[in-house]
FIVO-813119 format. One record per residue (C-alpha): chain; x, y, z; residue number from 1. Coordinates in steps of 0.1 Angstrom, whole numbers. Example, Ala and Ser with C-alpha at 12.3 -4.5 7.8 and 13.67 -1.06 7.14 Angstrom:
<vexdo><cadena>A</cadena><X>123</X><Y>-45</Y><Z>78</Z><num>1</num></vexdo>
<vexdo><cadena>A</cadena><X>137</X><Y>-11</Y><Z>71</Z><num>2</num></vexdo>
***
This chain:
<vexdo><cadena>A</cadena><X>-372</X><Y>252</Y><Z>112</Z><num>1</num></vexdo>
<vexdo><cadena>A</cadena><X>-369</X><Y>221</Y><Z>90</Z><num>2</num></vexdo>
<vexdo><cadena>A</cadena><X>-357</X><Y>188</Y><Z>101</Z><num>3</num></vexdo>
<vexdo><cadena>A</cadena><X>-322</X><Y>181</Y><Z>84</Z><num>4</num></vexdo>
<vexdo><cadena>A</cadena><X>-324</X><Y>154</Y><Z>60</Z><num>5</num></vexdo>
<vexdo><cadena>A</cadena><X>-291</X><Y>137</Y><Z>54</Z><num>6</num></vexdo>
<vexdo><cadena>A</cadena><X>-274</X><Y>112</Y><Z>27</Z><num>7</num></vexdo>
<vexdo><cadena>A</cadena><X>-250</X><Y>90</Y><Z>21</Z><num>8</num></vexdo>
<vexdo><cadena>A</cadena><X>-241</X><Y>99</Y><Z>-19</Z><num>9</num></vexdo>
<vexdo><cadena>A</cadena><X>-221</X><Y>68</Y><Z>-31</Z><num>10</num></vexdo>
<vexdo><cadena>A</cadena><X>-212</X><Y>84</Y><Z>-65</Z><num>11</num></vexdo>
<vexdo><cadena>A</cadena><X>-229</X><Y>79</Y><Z>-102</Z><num>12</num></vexdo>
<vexdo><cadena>A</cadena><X>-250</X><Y>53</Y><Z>-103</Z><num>13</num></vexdo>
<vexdo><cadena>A</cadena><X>-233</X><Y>43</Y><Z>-137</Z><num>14</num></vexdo>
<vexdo><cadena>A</cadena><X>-199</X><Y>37</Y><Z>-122</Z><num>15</num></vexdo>
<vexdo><cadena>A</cadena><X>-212</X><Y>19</Y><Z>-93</Z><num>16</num></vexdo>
<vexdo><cadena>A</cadena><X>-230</X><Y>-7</Y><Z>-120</Z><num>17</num></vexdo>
<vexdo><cadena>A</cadena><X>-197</X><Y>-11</Y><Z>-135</Z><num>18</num></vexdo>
<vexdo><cadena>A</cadena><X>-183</X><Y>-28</Y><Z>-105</Z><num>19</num></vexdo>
<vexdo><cadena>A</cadena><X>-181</X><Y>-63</Y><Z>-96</Z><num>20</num></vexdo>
<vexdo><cadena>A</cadena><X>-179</X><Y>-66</Y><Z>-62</Z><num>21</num></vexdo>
<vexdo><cadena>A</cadena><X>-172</X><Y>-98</Y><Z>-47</Z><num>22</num></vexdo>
<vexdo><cadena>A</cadena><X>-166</X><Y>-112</Y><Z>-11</Z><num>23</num></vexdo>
<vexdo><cadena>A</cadena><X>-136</X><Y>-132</Y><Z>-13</Z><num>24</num></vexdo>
<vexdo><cadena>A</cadena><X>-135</X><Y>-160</Y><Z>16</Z><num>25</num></vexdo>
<vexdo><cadena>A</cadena><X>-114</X><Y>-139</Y><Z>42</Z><num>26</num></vexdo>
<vexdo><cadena>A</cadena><X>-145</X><Y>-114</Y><Z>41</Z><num>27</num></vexdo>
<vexdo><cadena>A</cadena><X>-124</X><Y>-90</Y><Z>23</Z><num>28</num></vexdo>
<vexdo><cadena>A</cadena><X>-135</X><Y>-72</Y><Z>-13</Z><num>29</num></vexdo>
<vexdo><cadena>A</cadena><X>-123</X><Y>-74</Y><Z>-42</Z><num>30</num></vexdo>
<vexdo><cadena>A</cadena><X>-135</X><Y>-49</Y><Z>-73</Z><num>31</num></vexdo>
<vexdo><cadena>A</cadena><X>-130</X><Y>-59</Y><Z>-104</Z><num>32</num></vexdo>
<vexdo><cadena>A</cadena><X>-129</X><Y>-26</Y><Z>-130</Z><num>33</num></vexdo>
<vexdo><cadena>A</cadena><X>-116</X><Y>-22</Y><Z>-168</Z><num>34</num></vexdo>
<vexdo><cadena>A</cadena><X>-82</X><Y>-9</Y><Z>-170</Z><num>35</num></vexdo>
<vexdo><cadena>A</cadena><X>-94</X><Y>18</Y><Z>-192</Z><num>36</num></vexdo>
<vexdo><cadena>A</cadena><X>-116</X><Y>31</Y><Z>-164</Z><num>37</num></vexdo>
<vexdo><cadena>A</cadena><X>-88</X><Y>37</Y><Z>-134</Z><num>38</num></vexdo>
<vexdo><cadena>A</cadena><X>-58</X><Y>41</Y><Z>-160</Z><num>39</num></vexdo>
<vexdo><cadena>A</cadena><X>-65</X><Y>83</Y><Z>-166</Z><num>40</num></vexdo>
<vexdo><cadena>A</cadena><X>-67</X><Y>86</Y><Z>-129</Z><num>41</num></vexdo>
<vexdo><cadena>A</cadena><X>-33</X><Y>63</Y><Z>-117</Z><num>42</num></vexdo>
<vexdo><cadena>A</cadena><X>-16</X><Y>85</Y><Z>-151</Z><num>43</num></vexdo>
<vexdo><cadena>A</cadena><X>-29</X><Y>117</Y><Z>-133</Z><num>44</num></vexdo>
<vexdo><cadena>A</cadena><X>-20</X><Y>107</Y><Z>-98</Z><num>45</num></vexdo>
<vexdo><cadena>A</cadena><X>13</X><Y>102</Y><Z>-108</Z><num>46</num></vexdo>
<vexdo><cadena>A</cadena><X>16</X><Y>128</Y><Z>-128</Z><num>47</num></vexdo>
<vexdo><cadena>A</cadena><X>6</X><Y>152</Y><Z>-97</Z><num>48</num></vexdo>
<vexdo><cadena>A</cadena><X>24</X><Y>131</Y><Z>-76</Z><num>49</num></vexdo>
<vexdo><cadena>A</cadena><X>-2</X><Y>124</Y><Z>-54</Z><num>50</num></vexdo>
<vexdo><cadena>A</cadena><X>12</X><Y>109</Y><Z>-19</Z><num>51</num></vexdo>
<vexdo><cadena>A</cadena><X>-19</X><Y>85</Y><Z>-9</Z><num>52</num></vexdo>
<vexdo><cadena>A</cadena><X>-2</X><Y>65</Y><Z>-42</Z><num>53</num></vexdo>
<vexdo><cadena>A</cadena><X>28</X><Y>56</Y><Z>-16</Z><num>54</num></vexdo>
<vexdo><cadena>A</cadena><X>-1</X><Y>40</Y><Z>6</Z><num>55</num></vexdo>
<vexdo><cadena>A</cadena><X>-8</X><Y>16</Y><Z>-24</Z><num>56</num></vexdo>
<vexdo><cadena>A</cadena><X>28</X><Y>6</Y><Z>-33</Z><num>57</num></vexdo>
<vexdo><cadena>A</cadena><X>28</X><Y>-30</Y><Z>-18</Z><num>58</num></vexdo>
<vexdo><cadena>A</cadena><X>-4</X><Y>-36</Y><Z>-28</Z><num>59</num></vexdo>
<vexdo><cadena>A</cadena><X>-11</X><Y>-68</Y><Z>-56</Z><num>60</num></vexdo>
<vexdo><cadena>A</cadena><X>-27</X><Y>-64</Y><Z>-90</Z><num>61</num></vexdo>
<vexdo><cadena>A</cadena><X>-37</X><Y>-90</Y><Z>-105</Z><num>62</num></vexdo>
<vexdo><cadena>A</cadena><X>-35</X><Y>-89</Y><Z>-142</Z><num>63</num></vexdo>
<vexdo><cadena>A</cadena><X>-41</X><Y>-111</Y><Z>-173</Z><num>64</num></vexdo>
<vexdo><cadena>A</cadena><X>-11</X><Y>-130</Y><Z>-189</Z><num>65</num></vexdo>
<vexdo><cadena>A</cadena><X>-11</X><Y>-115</Y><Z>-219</Z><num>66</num></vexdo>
<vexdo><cadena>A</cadena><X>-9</X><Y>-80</Y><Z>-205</Z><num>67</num></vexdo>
<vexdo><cadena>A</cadena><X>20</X><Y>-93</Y><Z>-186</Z><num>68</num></vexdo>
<vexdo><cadena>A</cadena><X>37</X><Y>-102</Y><Z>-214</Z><num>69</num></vexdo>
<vexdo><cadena>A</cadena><X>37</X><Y>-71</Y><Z>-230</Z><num>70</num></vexdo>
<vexdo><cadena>A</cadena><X>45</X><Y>-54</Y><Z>-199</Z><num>71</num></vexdo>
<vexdo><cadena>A</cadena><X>78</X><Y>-70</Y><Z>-200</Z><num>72</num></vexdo>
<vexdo><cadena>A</cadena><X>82</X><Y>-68</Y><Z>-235</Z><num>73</num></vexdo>
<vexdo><cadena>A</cadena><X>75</X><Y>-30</Y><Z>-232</Z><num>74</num></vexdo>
<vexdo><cadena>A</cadena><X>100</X><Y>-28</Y><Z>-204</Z><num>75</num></vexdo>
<vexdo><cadena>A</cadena><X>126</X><Y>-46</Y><Z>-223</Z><num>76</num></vexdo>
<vexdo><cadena>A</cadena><X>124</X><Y>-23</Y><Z>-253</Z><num>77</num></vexdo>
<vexdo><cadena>A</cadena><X>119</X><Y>12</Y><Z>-236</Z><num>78</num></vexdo>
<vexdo><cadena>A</cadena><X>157</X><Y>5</Y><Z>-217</Z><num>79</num></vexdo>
<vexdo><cadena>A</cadena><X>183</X><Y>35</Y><Z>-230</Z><num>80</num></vexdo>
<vexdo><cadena>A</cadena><X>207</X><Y>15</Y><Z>-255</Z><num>81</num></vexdo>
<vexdo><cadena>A</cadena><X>243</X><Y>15</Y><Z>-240</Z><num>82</num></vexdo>
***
């Protein structure tokens, strides 16, 4: 009988290259990603209303000004006229 051989598989290569990860000084990480790359999979979880989203809702994002801006801009606009 052969010896069991076993791995630890942390994903695609390619995805984990697209990660910064940095140690922040409270030894905690912080990943830095495109919004293009976790958008499709928030939208889906969502969508499929996925209930480890409701672990996540206190959570802080930290985002760029400008997509701020047009967050609330967005937000102002999209309200049902009276």
């Amino acid at each position: 009988m052969h010896p069991s051989h076993l791995r630890i598989y942390y994903g695609p290569q390619e995805d984990r290259s697209a990660l910064k990860v940095a140690q922040s000084e409270e030894s905690s990480q912080r990943v830095s990603v495109p919004l293009g790359e976790i958008l499709p999979l928030l939208v889906d979880a969502v969508q499929s209303r996925r209930t480890w989203l409701r672990d996540f809702e206190d959570e802080e994002v930290s985002i760029s000004m400008d997509l701020y801006e047009v967050l609330l801009a967005y937000q102002h606009y999209r309200r049902p006229s009276a």
